[in-house]
C-alpha positions in Angstrom: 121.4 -71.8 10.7 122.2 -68.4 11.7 125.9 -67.8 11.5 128.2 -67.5 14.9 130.8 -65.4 13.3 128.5 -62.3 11.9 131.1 -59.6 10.8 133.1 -62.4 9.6 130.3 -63.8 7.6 129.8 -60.4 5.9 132.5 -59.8 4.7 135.5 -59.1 7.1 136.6 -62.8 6.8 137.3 -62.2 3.1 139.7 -59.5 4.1 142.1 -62.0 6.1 145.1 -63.5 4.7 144.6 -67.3 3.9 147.3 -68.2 6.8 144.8 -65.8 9.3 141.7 -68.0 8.0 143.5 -71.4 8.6 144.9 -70.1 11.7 141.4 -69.2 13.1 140.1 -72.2 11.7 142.6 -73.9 14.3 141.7 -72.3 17.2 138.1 -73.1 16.8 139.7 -77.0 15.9 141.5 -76.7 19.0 138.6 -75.7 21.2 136.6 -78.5 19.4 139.4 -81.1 20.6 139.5 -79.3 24.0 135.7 -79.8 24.8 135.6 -83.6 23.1 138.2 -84.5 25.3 136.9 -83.2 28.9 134.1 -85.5 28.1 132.0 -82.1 27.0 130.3 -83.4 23.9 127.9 -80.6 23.1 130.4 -77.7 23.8 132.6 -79.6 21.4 129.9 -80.4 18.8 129.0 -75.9 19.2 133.0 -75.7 18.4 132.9 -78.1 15.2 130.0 -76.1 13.6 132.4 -73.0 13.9 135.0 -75.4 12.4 132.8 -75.7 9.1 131.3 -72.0 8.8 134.8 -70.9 9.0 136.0 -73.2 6.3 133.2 -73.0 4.6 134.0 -69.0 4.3 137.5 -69.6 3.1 136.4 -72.3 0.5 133.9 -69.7 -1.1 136.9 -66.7 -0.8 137.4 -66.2 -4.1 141.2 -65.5 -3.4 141.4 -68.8 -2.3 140.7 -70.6 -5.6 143.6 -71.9 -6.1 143.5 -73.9 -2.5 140.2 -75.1 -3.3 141.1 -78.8 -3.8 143.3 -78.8 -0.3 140.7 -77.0 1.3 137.7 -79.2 0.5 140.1 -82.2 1.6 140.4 -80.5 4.8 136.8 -80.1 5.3 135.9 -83.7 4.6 138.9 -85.3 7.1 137.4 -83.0 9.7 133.8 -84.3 9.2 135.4 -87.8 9.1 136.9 -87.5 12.0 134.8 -85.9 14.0 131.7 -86.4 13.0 131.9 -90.1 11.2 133.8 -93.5 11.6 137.7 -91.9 10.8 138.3 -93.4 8.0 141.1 -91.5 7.1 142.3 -92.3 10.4 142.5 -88.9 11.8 144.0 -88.3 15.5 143.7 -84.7 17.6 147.7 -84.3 17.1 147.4 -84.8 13.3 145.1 -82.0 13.7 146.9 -80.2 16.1 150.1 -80.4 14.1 148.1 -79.3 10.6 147.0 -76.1 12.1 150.2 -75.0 13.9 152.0 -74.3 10.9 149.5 -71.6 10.2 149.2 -70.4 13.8 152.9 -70.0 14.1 152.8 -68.1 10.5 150.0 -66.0 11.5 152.0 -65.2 14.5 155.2 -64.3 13.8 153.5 -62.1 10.1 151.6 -60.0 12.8 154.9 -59.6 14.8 156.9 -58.7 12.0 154.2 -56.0 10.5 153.8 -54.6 14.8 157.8 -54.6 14.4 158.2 -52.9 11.3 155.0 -50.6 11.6 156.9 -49.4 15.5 160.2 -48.8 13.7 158.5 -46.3 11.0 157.8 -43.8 14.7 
């Protein structure tokens, strides 16, 4: 399968920040959720295989070795749940609510560094 995100898939994705990766991650979840729910089904199903190339980039980011177990847990409750029976009983806000925390992190990181970088003029 060719991949969707190309300068992320060589190499540029490794030079995010963890928080960044999960926070991308989430938007792609989001839009995955978004497209399920207005009854789009193949938009969504083109979202979820962005889901897993993105995480599949941050589980084989070296500097993420120490996330590894969290991160493969992650993958497999998104499969479940989107792609098999729930059986961790999953729900789009559970989902929603995981990857705010890194959205919000992302976020206000890139608004400290744009604060601090404007003060230093």
């Amino acid at each position: 399968m060719n991949p969707q995100h190309k300068k992320l898939a060589s190499g540029n994705w490794n030079k995010l920040t963890l928080i960044q990766q999960m926070a991308n991650i989430g938007s792609e979840v989001e839009r995955t959720i978004s497209w399920k729910n207005k009854g789009n089904l193949e938009y969504s199903k083109m979202a979820f295989i962005r889901v897993l190339e993105l995480l599949n980039l941050t589980i084989a980011c070296d500097k993420n070795r120490k996330r590894l177990k969290e991160l493969t847990r992650v993958r497999e409750a998104l499969i479940d749940y989107f792609e098999s029976n729930n059986q961790f009983s999953s729900s789009d806000k559970l989902w929603q609510k995981y990857f705010f925390a890194f959205n919000y992190s992302a976020r206000m990181n890139s608004s400290i560094i744009s604060g601090f970088s404007t003060n230093l003029k």
